[in-house]
N, C-alpha and C positions, 0 to 999 in steps of 0.2 A: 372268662368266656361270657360274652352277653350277647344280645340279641335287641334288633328295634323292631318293638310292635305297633309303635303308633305312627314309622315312617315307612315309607318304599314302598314300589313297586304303582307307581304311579297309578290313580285314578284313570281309567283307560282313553287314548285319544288316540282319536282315527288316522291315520297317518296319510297328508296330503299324497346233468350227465354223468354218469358214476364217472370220476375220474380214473385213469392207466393206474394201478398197482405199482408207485418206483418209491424210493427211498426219499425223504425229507427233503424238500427243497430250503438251500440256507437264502435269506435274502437281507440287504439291511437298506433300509429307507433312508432319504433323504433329510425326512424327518425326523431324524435323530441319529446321526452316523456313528454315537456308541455304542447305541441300541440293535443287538440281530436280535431278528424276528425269526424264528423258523416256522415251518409249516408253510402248503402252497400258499402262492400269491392270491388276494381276493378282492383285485383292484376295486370293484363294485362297491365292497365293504372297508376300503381303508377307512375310512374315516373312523373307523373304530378304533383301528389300530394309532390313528394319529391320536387318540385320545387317551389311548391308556400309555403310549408312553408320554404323553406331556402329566401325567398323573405321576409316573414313575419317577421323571426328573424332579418335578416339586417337590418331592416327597423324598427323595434320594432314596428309590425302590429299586433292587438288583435285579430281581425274577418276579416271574409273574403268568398266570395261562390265561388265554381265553375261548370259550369254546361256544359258539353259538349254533343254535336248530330252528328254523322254517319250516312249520308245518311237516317236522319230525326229521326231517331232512339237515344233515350235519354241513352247515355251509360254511363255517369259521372254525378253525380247531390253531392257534395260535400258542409258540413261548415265546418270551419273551427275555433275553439278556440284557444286561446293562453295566458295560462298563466289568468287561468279567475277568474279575485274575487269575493265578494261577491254579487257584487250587479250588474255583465255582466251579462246579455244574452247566454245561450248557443248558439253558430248557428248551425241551421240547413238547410238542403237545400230549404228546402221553407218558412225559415226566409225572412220578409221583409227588403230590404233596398234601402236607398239612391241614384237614378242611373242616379242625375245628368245631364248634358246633352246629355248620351243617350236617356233623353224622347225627343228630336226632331226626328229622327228616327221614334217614335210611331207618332209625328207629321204629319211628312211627308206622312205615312202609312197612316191616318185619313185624310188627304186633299187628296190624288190619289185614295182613296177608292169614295169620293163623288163626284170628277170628273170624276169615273167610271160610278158610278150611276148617273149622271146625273144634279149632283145638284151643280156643280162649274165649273170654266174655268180655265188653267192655264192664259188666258189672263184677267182675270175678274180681275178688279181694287182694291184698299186698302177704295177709297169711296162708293164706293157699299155698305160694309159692318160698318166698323167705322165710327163714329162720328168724322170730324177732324177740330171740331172748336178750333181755338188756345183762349189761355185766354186773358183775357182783354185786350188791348194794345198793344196783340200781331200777328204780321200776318202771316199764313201758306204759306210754298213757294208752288209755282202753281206745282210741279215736284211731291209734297206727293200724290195727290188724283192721279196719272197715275200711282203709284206704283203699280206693276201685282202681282197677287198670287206667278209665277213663280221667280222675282224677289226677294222677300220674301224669298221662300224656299231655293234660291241657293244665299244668304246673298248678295244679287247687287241691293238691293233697297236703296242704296244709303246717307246709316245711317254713322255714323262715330265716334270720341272722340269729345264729348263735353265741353270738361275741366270740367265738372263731372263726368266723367269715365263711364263706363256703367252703363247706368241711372236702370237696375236693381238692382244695388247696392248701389243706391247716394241716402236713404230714405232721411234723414234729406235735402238735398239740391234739392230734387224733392218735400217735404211737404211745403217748406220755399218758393218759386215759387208756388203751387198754395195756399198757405196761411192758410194750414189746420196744425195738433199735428197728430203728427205719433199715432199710425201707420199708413204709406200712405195704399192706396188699387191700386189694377191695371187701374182705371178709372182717376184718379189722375194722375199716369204714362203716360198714353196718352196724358191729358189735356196739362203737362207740354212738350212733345215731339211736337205736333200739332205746337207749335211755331219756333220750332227748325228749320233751314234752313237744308237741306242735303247736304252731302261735294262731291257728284257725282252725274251726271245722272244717274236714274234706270237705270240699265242693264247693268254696264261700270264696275264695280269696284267691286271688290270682298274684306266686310268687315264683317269680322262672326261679328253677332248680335243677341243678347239674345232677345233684342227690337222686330224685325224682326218678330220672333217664336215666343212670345207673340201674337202681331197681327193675325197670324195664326191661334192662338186656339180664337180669339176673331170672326174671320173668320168662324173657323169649326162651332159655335156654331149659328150664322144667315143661316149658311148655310145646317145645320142640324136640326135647331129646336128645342135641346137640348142644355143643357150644355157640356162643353167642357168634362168633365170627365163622365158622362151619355155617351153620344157619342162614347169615347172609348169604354167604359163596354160592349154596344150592339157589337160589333164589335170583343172586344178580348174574351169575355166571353164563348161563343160556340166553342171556340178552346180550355176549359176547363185552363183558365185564371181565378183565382176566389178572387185571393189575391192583385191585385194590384190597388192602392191606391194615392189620393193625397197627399202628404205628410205636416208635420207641422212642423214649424222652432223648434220651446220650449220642451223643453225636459218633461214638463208636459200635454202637448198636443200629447205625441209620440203615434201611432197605434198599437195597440194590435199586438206582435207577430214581433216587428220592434225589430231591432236591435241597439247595441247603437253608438255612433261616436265619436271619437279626434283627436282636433286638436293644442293642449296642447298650444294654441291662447287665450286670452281677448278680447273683442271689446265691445263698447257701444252699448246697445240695441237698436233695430229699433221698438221695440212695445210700446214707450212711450219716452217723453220726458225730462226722468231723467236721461239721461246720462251713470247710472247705468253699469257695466261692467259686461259683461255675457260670455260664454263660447260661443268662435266665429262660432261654430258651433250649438249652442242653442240659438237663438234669434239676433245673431249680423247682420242677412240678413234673409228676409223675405220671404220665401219658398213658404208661400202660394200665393205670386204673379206670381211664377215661374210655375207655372203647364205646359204651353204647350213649353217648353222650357229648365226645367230642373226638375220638383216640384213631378215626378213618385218615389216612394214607390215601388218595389216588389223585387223577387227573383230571384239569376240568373236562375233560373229553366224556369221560364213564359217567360223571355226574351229571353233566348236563344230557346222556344217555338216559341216567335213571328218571330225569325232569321230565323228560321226552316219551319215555315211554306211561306216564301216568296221561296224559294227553289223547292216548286214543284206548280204553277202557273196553272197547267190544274185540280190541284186535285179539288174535289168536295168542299174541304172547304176554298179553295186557299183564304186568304183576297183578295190580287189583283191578274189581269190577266196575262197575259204577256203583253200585251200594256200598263197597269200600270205600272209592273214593269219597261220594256225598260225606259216610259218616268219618272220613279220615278229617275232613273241611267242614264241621260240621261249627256253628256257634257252639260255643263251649258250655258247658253247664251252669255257671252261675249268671250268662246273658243276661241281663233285664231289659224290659222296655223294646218298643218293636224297631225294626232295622230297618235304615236306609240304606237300599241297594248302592255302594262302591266306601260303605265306611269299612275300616281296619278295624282285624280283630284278632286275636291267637288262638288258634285250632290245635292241633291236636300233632304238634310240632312244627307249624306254619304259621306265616302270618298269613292273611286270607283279605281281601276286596271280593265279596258275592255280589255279582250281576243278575244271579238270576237263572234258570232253565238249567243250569250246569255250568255257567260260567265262569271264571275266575280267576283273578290275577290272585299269584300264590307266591312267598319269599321266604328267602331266612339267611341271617349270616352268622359270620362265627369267626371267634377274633380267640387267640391265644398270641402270647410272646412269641416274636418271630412270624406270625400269622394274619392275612386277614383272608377272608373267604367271602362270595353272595353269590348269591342263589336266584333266581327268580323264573318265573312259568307266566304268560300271559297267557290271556285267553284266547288269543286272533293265533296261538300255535308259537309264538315267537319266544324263545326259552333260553336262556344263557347264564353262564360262570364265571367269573371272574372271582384268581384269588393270586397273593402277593405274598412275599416274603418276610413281610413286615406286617405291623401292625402301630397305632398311635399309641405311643407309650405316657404323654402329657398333654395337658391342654385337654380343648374343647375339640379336637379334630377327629374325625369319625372317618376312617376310610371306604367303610361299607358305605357310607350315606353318599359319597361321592362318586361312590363306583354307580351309584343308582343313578342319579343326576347327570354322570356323566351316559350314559346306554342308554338312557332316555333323550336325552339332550341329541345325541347321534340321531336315532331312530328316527326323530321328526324329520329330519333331512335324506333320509329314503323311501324313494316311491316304491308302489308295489312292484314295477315292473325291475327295478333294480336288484331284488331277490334272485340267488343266483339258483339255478336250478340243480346242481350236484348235490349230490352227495357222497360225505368223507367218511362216514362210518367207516365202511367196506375198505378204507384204503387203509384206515386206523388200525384194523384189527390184522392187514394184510403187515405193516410195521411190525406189529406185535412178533407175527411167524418170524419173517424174515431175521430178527434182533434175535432170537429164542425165546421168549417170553411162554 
C-alpha cells in the first residue's frame, strides 16, 4: 500500500432535480461496446465515462466505480464492467469494493471526531492506549511510549524499514518472532514491533506507515469504547453510509455484494503454514489486520459521500467542525520554512494544496494487489472516486496518477453551466431499500 504526496490533485484552475426512485438503469456506450456502464445516463458528464473506460481498456481493467459530487450534490455515481464472464460480478454503483489506503482518511476522520468530542488529544501519547511490552528478551526504546496521536496521524512517529519490510506484510517473519503458526493476528503485530528500536525521533521524520494507522484504530477503540469498525458505523451510518464494511483477504470469505479483484500474481498464503500458493490478492496478505489502515470495503458512492460531507463543516450533520477540519489539514509538525499557498504536503492522513481562508484541494490513494483506489476533494465543491480492480503490479506505471490526470484533463472541458443539477444520493440509498440492504 502506498500513497503520492508530492503528486495530485492539481494546483487549482478555473474552469473555462432529485431524480424518480426506479431500479439501475443498464446502458452500454458506443464507446466501448464491451464495456456496461450501469447507473443513470449523464450525457453532460460522459466524457468522464469516455475516459475511464479508454483507461480500463489500456490497462486491461474488468471493474471499476465512479462517483462524482457538485457542490455536495451526487451527479455521477457510475460501475463499470468490462468484458465480464461467467462468474464477474456485474458492477454497479453501490457495489462494494477494496479502497485500500483510502481507509486512513476514514481514520483520520474517526480520531478528529473524538478529539472533537472530547475523548482524545492530539498530544495524548501511544501508552495511554497500547500495551507496549516488547517480548521476551527484548527491550522497548524509551522514544515508543512519547509517541503522540498527532505524530501517528502525520506518519513522524518514527517507524521505519526493518529488513522485514513493512511488518503489515512480513506474516511469516512477524509469526516466527513471536513464535506462533500463521495466521498472525494484529496483537502479535504489536508484540513483535514493541521491541523494535525507532530510526527517528517522533515528530522529525516523515515515514508513511501502515504500522502507524494500525495503532490508531487500536487508539480509536480505548478511546471510544467500541470496536474500531462499530465506531465508524455510529459515525458514518446517519450520513446514510449503510454498506461499508471490513473487509476479508479469501475469496470464500468475500461480502455479499463485493466485487471481485486481479492481480494475475501467486503468493504463498499467510492463513496457514503450508506454503500453498494462492491468488496474491486472495489470501497472500492479511486484510483482516489492515482495517484502520487499509481493510474498508464500500462503494465509490459512500466515499465520495464521506469527501462530500467534510465540504460544508457548519451543516447540521457536518461529521467534523471547522476547527477539526483546520486541524485534520493542518501542515504537519515537523514543516519548516514558510509556505507557499497551492504547495503539497501530507496532513494528517491527506495530501493537502492550502489556498488559504479554508480552502483546499485535499487527496489520497490506495493501492493493494488486485486494487487501486483515489480520492480527491477540491475546493470550488467538486469531489470524486475512482477505484479499479487492479492495480500496477511492474514497471513505472502508477494508476492513481492517471486516474488524476485523467479527471483533471476532463474537467477542463466542462463549463459551469454543464453541471447537472440532480441529485443521486436519495436515489442511492432508495436501491439500498429496494435490494434489502
Amino acid at each position: 500500500m502506498h500513497t503520492i504526496i508530492s503528486f495530485g490533485s492539481r494546483r487549482w484552475r478555473r474552469p473555462s432535480t432529485r431524480l424518480p426512485a426506479l431500479l439501475l438503469v443498464l446502458f452500454a456506450p458506443a464507446l466501448a461496446a464491451q464495456t456496461i456502464i450501469s447507473g443513470d445516463p449523464v450525457p453532460q458528464l460522459a466524457a468522464f465515462d469516455t475516459a475511464l473506460v479508454n483507461l480500463m481498456n489500456q490497462h486491461d481493467i474488468t471493474q471499476a466505480e465512479m462517483a462524482i459530487t457538485w457542490q455536495g450534490r451526487l451527479v455521477l455515481a457510475h460501475g463499470y464492467t468490462r468484458n465480464r464472464g461467467p462468474n464477474d460480478v456485474g458492477v454497479q454503483p453501490v457495489t462494494r469494493m477494496r479502497i485500500a489506503s483510502n481507509s486512513k482518511q476514514i481514520t483520520s476522520i474517526l480520531v478528529n471526531r473524538l478529539i472533537q468530542d472530547g475523548a482524545l488529544s492530539l498530544n495524548d501519547t501511544l501508552s495511554q492506549f497500547v500495551d507496549l511490552t516488547p517480548l521476551p528478551g527484548e527491550s522497548a526504546d524509551p522514544r515508543l511510549a512519547k509517541v503522540t496521536v498527532r505524530n501517528l496521524l502525520e506518519h513522524l512517529a518514527g517507524f521505519g524499514n526493518y529488513g522485514i519490510r513493512d511488518p503489515m506484510f512480513a506474516d511469516p517473519q512477524i509469526a516466527a518472532a513471536v513464535g506462533t503458526s500463521l495466521p498472525i493476528h494484529q496483537d502479535d503485530i504489536i508484540r513483535a514491533m514493541n521491541g523494535v528500536a525507532l530510526n527517528s525521533n517522533p515528530g522529525t521524520t516523515f515515514q508513511y506507515s501502515n504500522y502507524g494507522y494500525l495503532l490508531l484504530g487500536r487508539i480509536i477503540e480505548v478511546a471510544s469504547g467500541m470496536s474500531y469498525e462499530a465506531y465508524a458505523k455510529s459515525i458514518f451510518q446517519p450520513l446514510g453510509i449503510h454498506l461499508m464494511r471490513l473487509g476479508h483477504s479469501r475469496r470464500s470469505d468475500s461480502i455479499g455484494f463485493e466485487t471481485g479483484y486481479y492481480s494475475g500474481i501467486q503468493r504463498a498464503t499467510v492463513f496457514d503454514d503450508s506454503g500453498t500458493l494462492v491468488p496474491y490478492e486472495y489470501g497472500a496478505f492479511n486484510l483482516e489486520n489492515m482495517d484502520s489502515h487499509g481493510g474498508w470495503i464500500m462503494s465509490a458512492v459512500e466515499l465520495v459521500r464521506i469527501a462530500s460531507n467534510l465540504d460544508k463543516p457548519a451543516a447540521p450533520t457536518a461529521v467534523l467542525n471547522h476547527a477539526s477540519l483546520a486541524r485534520m489539514l493542518a501542515r504537519p509538525q515537523n514543516y519548516a520554512g514558510p509556505y507557499t499557498p497551492g504547495d503539497p504536503y501530507y496532513a494528517s492522513g491527506w495530501s493537502v494544496r492550502d489556498y488559504g481562508n479554508g480552502h483546499y484541494n485535499t487527496w489520497h490513494d490506495g493501492s493493494l494487489p488486485g486494487t487501486t483506489s483515489y480520492m480527491a476533494r477540491i475546493q470550488d465543491g467538486w469531489d470524486f472516486v475512482v477505484i479499479l480492480n487492479r492495480r500496477a503490479e511492474s514497471g513505472n506505471a502508477c494508476y492513481s496518477c492517471e486516474i488524476d490526470t485523467m479527471m483533471w484533463n476532463v474537467r477542463q472541458t466542462i463549463s459551469p453551466s454543464q453541471w447537472p443539477t440532480h441529485d443521486l444520493f436519495p436515489k442511492m440509498l432508495d436501491i439500498l431499500f429496494i435490494d434489502g440492504f
